[in-house]
C-alpha positions in Angstrom: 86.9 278.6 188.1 86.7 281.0 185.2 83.2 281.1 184.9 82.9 283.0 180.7 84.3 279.9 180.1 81.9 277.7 181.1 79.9 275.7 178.2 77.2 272.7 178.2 78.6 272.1 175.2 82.2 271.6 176.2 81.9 270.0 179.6 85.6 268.9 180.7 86.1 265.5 182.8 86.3 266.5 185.5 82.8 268.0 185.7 81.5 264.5 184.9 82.8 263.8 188.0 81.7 266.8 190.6 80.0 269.1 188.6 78.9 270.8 192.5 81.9 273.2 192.5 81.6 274.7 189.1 76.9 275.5 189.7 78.0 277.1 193.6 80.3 279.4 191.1 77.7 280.2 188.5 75.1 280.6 191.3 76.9 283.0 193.3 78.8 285.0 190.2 76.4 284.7 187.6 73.2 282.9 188.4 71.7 283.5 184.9 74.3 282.7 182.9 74.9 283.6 179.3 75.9 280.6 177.6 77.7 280.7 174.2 75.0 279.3 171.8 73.2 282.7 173.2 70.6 280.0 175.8 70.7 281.0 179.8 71.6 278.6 182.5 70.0 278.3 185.6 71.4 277.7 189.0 69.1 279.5 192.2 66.5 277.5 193.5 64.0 280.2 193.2 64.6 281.0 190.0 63.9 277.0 188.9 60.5 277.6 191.1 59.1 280.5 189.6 60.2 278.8 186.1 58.3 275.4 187.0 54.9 277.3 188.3 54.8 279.6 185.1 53.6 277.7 182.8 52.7 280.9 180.6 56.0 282.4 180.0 57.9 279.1 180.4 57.4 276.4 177.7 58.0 272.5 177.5 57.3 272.1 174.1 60.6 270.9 172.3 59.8 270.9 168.6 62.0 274.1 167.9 64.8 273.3 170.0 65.2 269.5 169.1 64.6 270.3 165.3 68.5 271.3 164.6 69.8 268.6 167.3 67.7 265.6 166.0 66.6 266.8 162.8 63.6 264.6 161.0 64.3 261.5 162.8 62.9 258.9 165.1 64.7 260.6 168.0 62.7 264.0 167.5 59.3 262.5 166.1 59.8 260.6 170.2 60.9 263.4 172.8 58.9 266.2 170.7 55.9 263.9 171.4 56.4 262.6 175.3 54.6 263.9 178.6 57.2 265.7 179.9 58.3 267.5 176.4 54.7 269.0 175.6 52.2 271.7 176.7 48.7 271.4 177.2 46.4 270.2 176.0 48.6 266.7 175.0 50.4 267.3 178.2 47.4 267.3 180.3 45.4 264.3 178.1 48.2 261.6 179.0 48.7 263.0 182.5 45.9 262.3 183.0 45.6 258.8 182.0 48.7 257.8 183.3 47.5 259.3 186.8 44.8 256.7 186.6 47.2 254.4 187.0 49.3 255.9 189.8 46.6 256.5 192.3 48.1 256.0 195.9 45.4 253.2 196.3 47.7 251.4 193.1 51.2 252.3 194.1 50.3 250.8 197.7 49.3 247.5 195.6 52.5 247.7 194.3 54.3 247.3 197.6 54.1 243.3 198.3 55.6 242.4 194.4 58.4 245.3 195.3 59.0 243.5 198.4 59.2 240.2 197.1 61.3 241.5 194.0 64.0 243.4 195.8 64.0 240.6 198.7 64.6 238.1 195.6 67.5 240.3 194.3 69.0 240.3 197.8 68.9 236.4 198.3 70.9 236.4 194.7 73.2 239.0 196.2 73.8 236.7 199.5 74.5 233.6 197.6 77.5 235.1 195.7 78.8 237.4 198.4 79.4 240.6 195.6 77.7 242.2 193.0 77.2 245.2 190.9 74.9 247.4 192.5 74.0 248.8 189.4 73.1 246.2 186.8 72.7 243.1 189.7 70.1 245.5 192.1 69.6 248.7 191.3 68.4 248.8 187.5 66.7 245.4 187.7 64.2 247.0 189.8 62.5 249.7 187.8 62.1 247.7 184.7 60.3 245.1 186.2 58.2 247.4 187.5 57.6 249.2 185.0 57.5 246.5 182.9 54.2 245.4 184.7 52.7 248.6 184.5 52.4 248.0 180.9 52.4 244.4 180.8 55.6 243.2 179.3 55.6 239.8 179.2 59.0 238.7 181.7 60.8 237.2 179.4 60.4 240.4 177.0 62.3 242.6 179.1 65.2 242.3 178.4 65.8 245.2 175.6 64.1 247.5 177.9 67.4 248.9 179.7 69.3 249.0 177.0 66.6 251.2 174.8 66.0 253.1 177.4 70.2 253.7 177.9 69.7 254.7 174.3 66.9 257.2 173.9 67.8 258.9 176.7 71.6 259.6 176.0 70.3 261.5 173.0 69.4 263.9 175.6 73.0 265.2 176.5 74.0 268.9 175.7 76.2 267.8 172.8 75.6 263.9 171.9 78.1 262.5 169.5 77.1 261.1 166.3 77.3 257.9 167.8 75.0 258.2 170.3 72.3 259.7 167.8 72.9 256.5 165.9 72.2 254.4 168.6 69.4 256.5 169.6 67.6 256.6 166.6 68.0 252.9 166.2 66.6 252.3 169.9 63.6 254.3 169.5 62.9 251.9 165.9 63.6 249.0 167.7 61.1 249.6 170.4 58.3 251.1 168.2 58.7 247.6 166.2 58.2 245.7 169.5 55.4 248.5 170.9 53.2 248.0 167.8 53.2 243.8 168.4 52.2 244.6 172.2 49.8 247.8 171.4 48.2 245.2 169.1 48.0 242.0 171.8 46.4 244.7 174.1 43.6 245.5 171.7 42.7 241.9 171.5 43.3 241.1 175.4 42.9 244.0 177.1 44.7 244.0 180.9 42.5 245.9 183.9 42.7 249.5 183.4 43.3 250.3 187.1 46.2 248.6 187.4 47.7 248.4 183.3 48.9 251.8 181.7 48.7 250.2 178.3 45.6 249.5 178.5 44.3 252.7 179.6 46.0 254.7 176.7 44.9 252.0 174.5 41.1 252.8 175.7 41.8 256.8 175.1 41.3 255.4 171.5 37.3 255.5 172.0 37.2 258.5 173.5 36.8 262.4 173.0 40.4 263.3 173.7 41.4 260.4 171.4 45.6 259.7 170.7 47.1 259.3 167.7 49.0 256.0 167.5 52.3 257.9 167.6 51.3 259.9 170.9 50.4 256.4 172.3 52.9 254.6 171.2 55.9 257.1 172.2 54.3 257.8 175.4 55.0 254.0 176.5 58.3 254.7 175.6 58.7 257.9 177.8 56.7 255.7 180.6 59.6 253.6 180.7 62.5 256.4 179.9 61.4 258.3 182.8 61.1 255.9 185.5 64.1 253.6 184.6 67.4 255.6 184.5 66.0 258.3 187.4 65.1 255.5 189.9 68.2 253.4 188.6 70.3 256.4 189.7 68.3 257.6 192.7 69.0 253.7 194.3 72.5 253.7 193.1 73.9 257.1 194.1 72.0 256.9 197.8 73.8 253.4 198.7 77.1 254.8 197.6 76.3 258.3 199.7 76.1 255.9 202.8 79.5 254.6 201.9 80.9 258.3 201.7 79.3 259.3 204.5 79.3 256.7 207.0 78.0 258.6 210.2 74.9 258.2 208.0 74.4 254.8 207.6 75.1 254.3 211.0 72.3 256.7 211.3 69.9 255.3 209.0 71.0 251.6 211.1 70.2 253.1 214.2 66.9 254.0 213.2 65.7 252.9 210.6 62.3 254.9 210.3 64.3 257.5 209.0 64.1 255.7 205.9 61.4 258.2 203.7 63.3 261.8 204.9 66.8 259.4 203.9 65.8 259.2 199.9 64.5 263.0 200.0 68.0 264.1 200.8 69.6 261.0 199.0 67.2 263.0 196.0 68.3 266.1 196.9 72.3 266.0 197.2 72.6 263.6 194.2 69.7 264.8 191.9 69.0 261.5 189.5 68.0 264.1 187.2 70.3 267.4 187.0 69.0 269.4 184.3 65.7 270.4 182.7 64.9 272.6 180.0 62.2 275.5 179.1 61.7 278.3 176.6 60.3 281.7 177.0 56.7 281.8 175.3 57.0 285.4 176.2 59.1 288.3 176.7 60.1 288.1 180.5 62.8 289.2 182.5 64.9 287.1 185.2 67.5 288.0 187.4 68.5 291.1 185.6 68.1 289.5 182.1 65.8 290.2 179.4 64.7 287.0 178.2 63.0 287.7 174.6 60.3 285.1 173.6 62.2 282.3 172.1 65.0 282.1 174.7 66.7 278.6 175.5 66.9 278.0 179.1 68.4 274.9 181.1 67.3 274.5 184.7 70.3 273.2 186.8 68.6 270.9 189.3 71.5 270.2 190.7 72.4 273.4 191.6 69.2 274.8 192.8 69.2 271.3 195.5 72.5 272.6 196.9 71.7 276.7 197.0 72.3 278.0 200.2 69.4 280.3 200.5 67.2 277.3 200.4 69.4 274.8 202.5 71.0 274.7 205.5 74.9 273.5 204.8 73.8 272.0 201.5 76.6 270.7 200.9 76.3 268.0 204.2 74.9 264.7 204.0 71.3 265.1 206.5 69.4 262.1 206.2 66.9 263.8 208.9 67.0 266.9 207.1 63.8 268.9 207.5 62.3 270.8 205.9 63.6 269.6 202.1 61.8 271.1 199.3 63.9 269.7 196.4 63.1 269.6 193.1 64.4 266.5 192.2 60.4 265.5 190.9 60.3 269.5 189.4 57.2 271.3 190.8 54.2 273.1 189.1 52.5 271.4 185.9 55.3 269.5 185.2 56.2 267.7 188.4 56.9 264.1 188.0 53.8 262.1 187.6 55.8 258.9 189.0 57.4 260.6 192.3 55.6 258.4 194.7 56.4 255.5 193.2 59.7 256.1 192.6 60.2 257.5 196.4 58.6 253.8 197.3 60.8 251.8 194.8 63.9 254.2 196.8 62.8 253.5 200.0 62.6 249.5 199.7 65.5 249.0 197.7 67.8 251.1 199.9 66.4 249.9 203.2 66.0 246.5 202.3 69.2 246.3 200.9 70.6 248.3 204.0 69.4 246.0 206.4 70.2 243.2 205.3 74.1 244.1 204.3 75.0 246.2 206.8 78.6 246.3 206.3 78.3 246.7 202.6 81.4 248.0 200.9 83.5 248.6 197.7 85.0 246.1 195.7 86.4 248.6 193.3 85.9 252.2 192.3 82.8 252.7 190.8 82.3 254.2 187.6 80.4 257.1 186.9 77.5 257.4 184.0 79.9 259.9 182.3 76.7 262.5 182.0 75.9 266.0 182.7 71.5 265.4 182.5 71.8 262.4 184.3 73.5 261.3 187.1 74.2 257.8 188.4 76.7 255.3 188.4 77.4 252.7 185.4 78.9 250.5 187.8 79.3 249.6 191.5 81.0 246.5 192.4 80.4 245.9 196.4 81.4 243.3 198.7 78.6 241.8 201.2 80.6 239.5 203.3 
């Protein structure tokens, strides 16, 4: 491929679909890469590490590069205010509650109403022979889970997808004016419904060990206090972040054991092999393929000067396939050890929900494994039709 051609902002179709051939070009030719808008795009995995661990030279904070893309609107007031947008010390305040809540002692609580959830889903799968993986398995199970970490009522949950869909499509390299509409209007609609529950909370407060809400809620009393906008868009971002990755993560490793069947006859054979099966399943098909940082300082990287102020995007899903880090990256290995991906990031940043996402993984795809061995397609599936974000819109499969 011509790589001086290649633009984030221009993406043609055919990336959507395997974007893998065009990152092993820019990381072998050009693995800081100039882009046009004058930003840097990065595809070796050690080049991601050092930018993850350096939280010095390498900022989160959004507000100047989402000013001109979102301009004063609901859509920047949210991702310039989340976790995973922000330095410390916001960064490290709600990181800190949230962690409360995601102690292993809390995510192994979690385990029985995952089991009985996903074996639900299943029975429902049984009865009628086919599904969608997607939108009958695999997104059904993050939102309820994360619905319960902040206490959505059940039969308030069903917006949640859809928002999240939304707010999160905003995020692409070049959203159309469309999807900023919808965008904007998502994050409005779910502040609207936030404020009603923020407000419930404060009357009925839920047991802070267990209830997210309710811990940010309690911040209010409290040195480090929130603002109602950092509390309220950080429930948002709670459920932005572990809805679409964990969506994707259990959608794109059940159709990777169709692809690569020696696999899942692997993963059938023994099926303790289930934990090292969704790190690879993470690492070949990142959920998440891109991150972003800008230089707080002047630095220099891979034979670039990188004045303070630089744009840089972190290809994920090229540093998870780079050959000086992986053995035949390109091959399915569900045994594959060692596998440092960065699927979850590293440093600072790394995903505050990456154990409970790798348990969500590993009991949806084993579970569902297990019990439909001979799963298969019922039709092509249908890609997301993203570059950040990678996963499947739809999957119909046939059970029996």
């Amino acid at each position: 491929m011509n790589i001086d051609a290649f633009d984030l902002r221009a993406l043609p179709r055919s990336f959507y679909d395997d974007p893998y051939p065009t990152y092993a070009a820019l990381r072998s030719a050009s693995p800081v890469h100039r882009l046009p808008d004058g930003s840097f795009f990065l595809t070796r995995y050690a080049d991601l590490d050092r930018v993850y661990r350096d939280t010095t030279t390498f900022s989160s904070d959004k507000k100047i590069e989402f000013r001109p893309k979102f301009g004063d609107s609901p859509l920047y007031e949210h991702h310039t205010t989340s976790l995973v947008f922000n330095d410390p010390p916001l960064h490290t305040r709600i990181r800190k509650i949230i962690n409360g809540a995601l102690t292993p002692r809390a995510i192994a609580g979690m385990e029985e109403g995952l089991l009985a959830l996903v074996d639900g889903l299943l029975d429902r799968i049984e009865s009628q022979g086919k599904a969608d993986l997607i939108t009958d398995f695999a997104a059904a199970i993050p939102v309820e889970i994360i619905g319960n970490l902040l206490g959505v009522p059940h039969e308030e949950r069903e917006p949640l997808r859809g928002w999240s869909l939304a707010i999160l499509g905003a995020l692409e390299p070049a959203p159309t004016s469309a999807m900023l509409q919808t965008g904007n209007q998502a994050v409005g609609d779910f502040l609207v419904y936030l404020k009603a529950l923020v407000a419930d909370r404060r009357r009925n407060p839920g047991e802070p060990a267990k209830d997210v809400l309710t811990r940010l809620v309690e911040q209010e009393g409290e040195g480090s206090q929130l603002t109602e906008t950092e509390l309220l868009q950080n429930c948002i971002f709670i459920l932005n972040a572990g809805h679409e990755t964990t969506t994707n993560l259990i959608g794109n490793g059940l159709q990777l054991l169709i692809e690569w069947p020696e696999q899942r006859r692997a993963l059938l054979e023994n099926p303790q092999l289930i934990n090292s099966a969704v790190e690879e399943f993470l690492r070949f098909e990142s959920s998440n393929q891109l991150g972003n940082r800008r230089t707080a300082l002047d630095t220099q990287l891979g034979g670039h000067r990188l004045p303070a102020g630089t744009q840089l995007t972190l290809c994920i899903g090229a540093a998870n396939r780079d050959p000086e880090q992986f053995e035949l990256p390109d091959s399915l290995d569900i045994a594959r050890k060692p596998n440092r991906h960065l699927a979850f990031g590293s440093g600072a940043h790394q995903c505050v929900g990456l154990s409970l996402a790798r348990l969500e993984g590993q009991v949806a795809i084993g579970r569902f494994l297990s019990r439909f061995p001979d799963y298969r397609p019922a039709s092509t599936p249908v890609r997301g039709g993203r570059a950040r974000f990678r996963g499947f819109l739809t999957m119909p499969i046939e059970v029996r």
